[in-house]
Each structure stands twice: as structure tokens, then as C-alpha cells.
C-alpha positions, 0 to 999 in steps of 0.5 A: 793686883787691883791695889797695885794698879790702883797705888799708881793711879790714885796715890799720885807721887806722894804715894809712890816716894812714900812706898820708896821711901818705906823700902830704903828705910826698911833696907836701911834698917835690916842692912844695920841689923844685918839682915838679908832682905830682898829690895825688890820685895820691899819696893813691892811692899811699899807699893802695896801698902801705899796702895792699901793705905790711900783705898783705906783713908778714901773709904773712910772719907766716903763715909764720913769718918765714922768710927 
């Protein structure tokens, strides 16, 4: 629930038409492929990984980028 809260506070808009824009194309794909999928459960998807991928890139700039 933290990374959900945190897409929205710390992502900014840029994360959250990236979480949209992950979910239409993702039910754009299965609708072609004629897949059922939830929208719901892709938006949320989204979401969350938008979440996940901006904790991810400040922890490595946080340290430096050291890989």
C-alpha cells in the first residue's frame, strides 16, 4: 500500500500517464489478442509499477549508481 501512495506523491504526472499509458496499452494488447483482462487490475498494475520504478531509480541515485 506504501508504493501506491508513494506512486502518487512522488511519481508526479509523469508517473501516472506512465501507469495509464502502460494499462491502455496492455488492454489494447489482450483485446487484439482476445484475452480477457480486467482494466481495473492493469490501472493498478500500472500504478504500482510506476510506484516500484521511481523507489527504485531514487535508491540508486541515492547511492550513487553503484552497480
Amino acid at each position: 500500500m506504501l508504493v501506491v501512495a508513494y506512486a502518487f506523491c512522488g511519481a508526479g504526472l509523469i508517473g501516472l500517464f506512465g501507469a495509464l499509458a502502460g494499462a491502455i496499452a496492455w488492454n489494447a494488447i489482450t483485446w487484439w489478442g482476445g484475452i480477457p483482462s480486467s482494466s481495473s487490475h492493469a490501472l493498478i498494475g500500472g500504478i504500482i509499477g510506476a510506484g516500484i520504478a521511481k523507489a527504485t531509480a531514487l535508491m540508486f541515485a541515492r547511492e550513487g549508481a553503484k552497480v
